[in-house]
N, C-alpha and C positions, 0 to 999 in steps of 0.2 A: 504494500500500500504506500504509495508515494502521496503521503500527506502534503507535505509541503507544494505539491505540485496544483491540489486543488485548493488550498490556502490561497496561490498564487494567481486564484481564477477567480479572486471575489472583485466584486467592479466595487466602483465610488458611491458611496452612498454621502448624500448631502442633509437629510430628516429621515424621521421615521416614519412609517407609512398610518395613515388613519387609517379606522376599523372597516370603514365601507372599502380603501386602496388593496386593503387584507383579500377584502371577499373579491373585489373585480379580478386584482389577479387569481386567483385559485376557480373564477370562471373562466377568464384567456387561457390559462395554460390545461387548463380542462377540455376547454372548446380545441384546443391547437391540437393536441395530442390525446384523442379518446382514447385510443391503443395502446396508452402508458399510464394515463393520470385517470385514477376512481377518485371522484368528490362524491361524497357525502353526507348527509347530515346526522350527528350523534345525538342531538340532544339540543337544549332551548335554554337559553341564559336566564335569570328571573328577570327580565325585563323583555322576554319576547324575542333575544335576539338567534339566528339559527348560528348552532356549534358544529363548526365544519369539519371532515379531517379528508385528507388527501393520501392518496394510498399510492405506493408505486415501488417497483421492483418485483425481482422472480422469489424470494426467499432464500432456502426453507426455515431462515430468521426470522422475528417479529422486531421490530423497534416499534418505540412510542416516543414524539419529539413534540415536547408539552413548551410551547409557545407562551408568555405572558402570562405566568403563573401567579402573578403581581403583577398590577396595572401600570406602576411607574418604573416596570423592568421590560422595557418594548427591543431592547438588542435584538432579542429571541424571531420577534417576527421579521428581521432580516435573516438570519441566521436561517430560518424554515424555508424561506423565499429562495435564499442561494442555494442550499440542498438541493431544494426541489428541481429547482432548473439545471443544477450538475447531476441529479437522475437522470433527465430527459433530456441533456447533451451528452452524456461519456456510455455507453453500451458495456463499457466493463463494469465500472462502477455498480451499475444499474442491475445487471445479469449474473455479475460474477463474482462480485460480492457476499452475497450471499443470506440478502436479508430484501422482508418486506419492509419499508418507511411507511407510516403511520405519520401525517404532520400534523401538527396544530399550531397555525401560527399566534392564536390569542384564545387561550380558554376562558377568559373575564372580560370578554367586548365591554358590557356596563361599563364598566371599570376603565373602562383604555378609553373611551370616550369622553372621561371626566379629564383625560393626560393631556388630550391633543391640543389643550393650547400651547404646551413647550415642544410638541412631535417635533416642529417644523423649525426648531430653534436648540438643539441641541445640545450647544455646546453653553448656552446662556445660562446661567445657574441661578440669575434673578427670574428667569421666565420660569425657570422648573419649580422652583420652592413658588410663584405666585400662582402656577397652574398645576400643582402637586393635588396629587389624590392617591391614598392604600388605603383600601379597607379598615375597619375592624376586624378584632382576631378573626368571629363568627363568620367575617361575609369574606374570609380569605381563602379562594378555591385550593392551596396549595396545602391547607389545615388543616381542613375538616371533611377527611377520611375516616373512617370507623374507625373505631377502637376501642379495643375490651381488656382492660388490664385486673390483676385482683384485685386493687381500690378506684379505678377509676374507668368509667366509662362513656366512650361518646358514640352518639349516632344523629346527629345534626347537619348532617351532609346537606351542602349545596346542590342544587339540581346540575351545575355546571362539571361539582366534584363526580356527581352522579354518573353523569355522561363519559368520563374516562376511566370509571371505576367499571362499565360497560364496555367500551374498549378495550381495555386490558381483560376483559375476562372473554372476552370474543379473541382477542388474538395470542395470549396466555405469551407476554411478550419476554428475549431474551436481554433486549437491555432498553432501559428506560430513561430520559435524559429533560430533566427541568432546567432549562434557560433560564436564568437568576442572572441579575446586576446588582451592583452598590450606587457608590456615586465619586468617594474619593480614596477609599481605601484600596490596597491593591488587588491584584488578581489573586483569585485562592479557589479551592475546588473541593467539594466534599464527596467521597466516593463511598459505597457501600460495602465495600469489599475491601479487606484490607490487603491491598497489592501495593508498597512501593517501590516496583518496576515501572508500573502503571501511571502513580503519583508524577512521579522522575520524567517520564516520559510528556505527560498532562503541562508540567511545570516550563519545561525545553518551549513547549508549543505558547507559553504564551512571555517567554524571555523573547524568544527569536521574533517576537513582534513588536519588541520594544516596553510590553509593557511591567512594570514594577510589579514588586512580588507584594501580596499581605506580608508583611512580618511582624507586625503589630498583634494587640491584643485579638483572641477569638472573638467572633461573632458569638460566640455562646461559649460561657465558663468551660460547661461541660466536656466541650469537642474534644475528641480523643487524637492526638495528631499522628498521621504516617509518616509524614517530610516535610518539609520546606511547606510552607501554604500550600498542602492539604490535610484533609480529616476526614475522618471517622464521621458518615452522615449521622448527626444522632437525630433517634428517635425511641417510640417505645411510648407504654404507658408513663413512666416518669418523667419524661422528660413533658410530654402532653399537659400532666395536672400541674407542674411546675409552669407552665404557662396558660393554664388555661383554653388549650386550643386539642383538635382533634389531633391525627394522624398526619404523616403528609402523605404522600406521594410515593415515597419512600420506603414506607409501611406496606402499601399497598401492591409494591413491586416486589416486596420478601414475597408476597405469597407464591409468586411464580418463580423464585431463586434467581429472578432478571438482577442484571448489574444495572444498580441506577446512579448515575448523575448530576452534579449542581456543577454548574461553571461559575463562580461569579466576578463579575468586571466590572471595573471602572466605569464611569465618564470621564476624569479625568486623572493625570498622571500627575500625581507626587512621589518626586525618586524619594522624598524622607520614609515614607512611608514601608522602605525595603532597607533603611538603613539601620544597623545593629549595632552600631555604638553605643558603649553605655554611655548617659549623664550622669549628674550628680544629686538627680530628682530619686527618691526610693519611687519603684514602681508603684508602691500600695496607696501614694501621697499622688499619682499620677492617676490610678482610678478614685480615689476617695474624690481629688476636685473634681474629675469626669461625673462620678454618682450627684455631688451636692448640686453640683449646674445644672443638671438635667430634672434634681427631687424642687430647684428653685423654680424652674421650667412649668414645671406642675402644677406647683402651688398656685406661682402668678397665674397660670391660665382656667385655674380650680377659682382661685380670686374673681376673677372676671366673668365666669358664666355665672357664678353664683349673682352676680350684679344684673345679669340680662335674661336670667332661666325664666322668669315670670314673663317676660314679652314676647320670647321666642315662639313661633307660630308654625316656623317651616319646617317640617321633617326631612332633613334633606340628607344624603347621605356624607356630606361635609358633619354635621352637629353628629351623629353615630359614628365615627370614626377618631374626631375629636373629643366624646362623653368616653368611649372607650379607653384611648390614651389618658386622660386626666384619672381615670378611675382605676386604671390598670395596669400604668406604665411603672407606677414604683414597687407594686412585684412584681413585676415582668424583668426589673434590673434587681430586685435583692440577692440576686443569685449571687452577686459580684462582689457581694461585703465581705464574704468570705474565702475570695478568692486566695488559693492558697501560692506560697513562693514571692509574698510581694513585698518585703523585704532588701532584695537586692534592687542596682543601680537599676532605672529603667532605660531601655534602649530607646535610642531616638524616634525610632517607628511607633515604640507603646507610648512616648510622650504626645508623638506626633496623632495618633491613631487617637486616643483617648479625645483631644483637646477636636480634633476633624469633627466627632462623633456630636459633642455638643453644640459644633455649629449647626451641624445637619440636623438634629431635633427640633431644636430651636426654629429652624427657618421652615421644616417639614410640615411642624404643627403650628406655627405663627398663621403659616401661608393658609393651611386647613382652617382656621380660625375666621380669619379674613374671607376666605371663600364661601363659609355658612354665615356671616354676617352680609356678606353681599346677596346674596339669598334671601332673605331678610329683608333687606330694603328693596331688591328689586322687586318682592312681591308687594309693595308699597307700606312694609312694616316700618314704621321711620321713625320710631318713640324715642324721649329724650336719649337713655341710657343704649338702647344701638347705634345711636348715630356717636354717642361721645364713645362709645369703645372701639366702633371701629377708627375714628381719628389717633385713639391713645396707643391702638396695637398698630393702626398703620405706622403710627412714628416708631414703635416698638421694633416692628417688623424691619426698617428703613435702619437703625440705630444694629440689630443684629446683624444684619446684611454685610454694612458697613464693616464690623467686627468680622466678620468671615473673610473680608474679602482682604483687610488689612492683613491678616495671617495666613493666607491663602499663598500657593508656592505651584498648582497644581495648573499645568495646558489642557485643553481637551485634546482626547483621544482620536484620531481619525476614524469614523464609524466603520468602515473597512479594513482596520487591524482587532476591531473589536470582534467582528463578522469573523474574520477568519480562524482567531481564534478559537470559536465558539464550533467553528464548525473542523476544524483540525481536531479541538476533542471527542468531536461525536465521534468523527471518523476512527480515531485511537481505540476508543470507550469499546464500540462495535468491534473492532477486530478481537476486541481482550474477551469480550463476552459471547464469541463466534468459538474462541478455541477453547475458551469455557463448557460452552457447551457441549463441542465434539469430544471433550476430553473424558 
């Protein structure tokens, strides 16, 4: 498999495509090539909208390539886009490979339609935090998978979760791959299977694209590490009630012994963020100010609706996404008080990664704020206490901005090294869980 070679075939992508660009193409390349490309429909968003998947190749493999498993992670529906059309230009690829493709370029349409104001703008980091949307735990398709543990138990699946939890039981798949992004931390990957041959290999493919590695703190205490920025995908009944949410995706690929997948990537590149120098910060003084910014974070925005909750009218999916964070987000981090080894100097990456992390909450749920109070007044709710909060958090929101951007060191990515990426690891992923299974 000459990876690099179909790395080397991703074209320029300038934005990301909106959710209607998603379906017309998966109708062209469906209309161009009936003899290659099955579309059809799995399943209905909770808002009506049709969940498509695109099927192409001889087998006698299953893949499943889950698109936009979170609304403000749209890499993925490039990533699905380029696949698809290197199935239906390379006959080797396609035939001799040895796998069916399964694509989904966005399983949360809803969701990705709340993004498209920054699709078109990328690389602007004031446009993405003003036009930012993620779910709540509950409404997040990548979560809420079944799951039965002995103290805890969920079954709250989403109709969207529904529809690839059908998929996968219809093609009982051998390797399973969720398209995840960040924003400024670096590239890092969670595999289900502890291989690091595989990791090592994972790792090469997104150095030789230029971009920085995570070296900084885990996205979850927990992660068990193989290498260099990769992990141990965790899941499980514990780790589920420790946040409150179902199963992922994850979960639901053990049942078939599929290898599954998370790639996650930048928007943008800060080489501090790969840097392993010690300071002279103790690491635990470098998460304790990360925890207090973020529990102040809370409070303030806890302050503020408690000021507007009586006026609020609009049920919109901005105010549930927002009531969730303020109500959930300080155990969703308590995991981190006790994080053990922190003690020692912290490396410039954890200083750096920690200090990233509070910008990006801040401006993630400032901007979610701002966006249910615009809500609000567009429905002509315009009472004293909406109009003055949205004035005091717009300056609020402008005043954090600011702060981000003064400490900010990070270019954006070219979407085309992102893509290749993304799509260099399927290609790897696939071949590991090919000899997997012949073996």
């Amino acid at each position: 498999m000459d990876v690099a070679h179909h790395m080397s075939r991703v074209p320029d992508y300038t934005a990301f495509p909106t959710v209607d660009q998603m379906h017309a193409e998966l109708d062209d390349l469906a209309a161009a090539h009936p003899e290659l490309v099955r579309l059809r429909r799995i399943g209905t968003s909770r808002l009506g909208e049709p969940l498509r998947v695109a099927t192409i190749g001889s087998g006698p493999h299953d893949a499943v390539i889950i698109g936009g498993p979170h609304p403000n992670e749209p890499i993925g529906a490039l990533t699905v886009s380029t696949l698809l059309r290197r199935l239906v230009e390379d006959t080797a690829l396609r035939e001799d490979f040895g796998y069916r493709w399964h694509l989904i370029p966005c399983v949360d349409p809803d969701g990705a339609r709340l993004n498209e104001g920054w699709y078109t703008r990328p690389s602007d980091r004031r446009a993405y935090a003003e036009h930012f949307y993620r779910p709540a735990e509950a409404d997040q398709v990548e979560w809420t998978f079944p799951l039965t543990g002995e103290d805890y138990f969920f079954d709250r699946t989403l109709p969207e979760t529904e529809a690839l939890m059908r998929l996968m039981d219809e093609v009982e798949p051998a390797f399973v791959y969720s398209l995840h992004n960040g924003e400024l931390q670096g590239a890092f990957y969670y595999l289900s299977k502890d291989d690091p041959a595989l990791a090592a290999r994972l790792v090469d493919v997104a150095t030789a694209e230029g971009l920085p590695l995570h070296m900084g703190p885990p996205e979850v205490p927990s992660a068990v590490p193989i290498g260099p920025a990769a992990y141990m995908t965790p899941r499980g009944a514990k780790l589920a009630a420790t946040y409150g949410i179902g199963g992922g995706s994850v979960d639901y690929a053990d049942r078939f012994n599929a290898l599954h997948l998370v790639t996650e990537l930048p928007y943008w590149a800060d080489p501090r963020v790969a840097d392993q120098t010690p300071t002279d910060q103790p690491y635990g003084d470098a998460i304790q100010a990360n925890l207090a910014a973020q529990r102040a974070l809370i409070a303030e925005l806890a302050r503020s609706l408690a000021s507007v909750r009586a006026d609020l009218t609009v049920h919109s999916p901005f105010r549930r996404a927002l009531e969730d964070f303020v109500d959930s987000h300080d155990e969703f981090i308590g995991e981190w008080d006790d994080f053990p080894g922190t003690d020692r100097p912290a490396t410039v990456a954890e200083v750096v990664g920690n200090r990233q992390l509070v910008h990006s909450i801040r401006l993630r749920y400032c901007g979610t704020y701002l966006r249910m109070l615009d809500a609000e007044l567009g429905a002509g709710n315009q009472t004293p206490a909406i109009r003055a909060e949205r004035a005091r958090l717009g300056a609020r929101f402008d005043e954090w901005f600011a702060e981000a951007e003064a400490e900010a060191e990070g270019t954006p990515i070219p979407l085309r090294s992102l893509v290749a990426v993304q799509l260099g690891a399927a290609l790897l992923a696939a071949e590991s869980a090919k000899r997997a299974a012949l073996s």
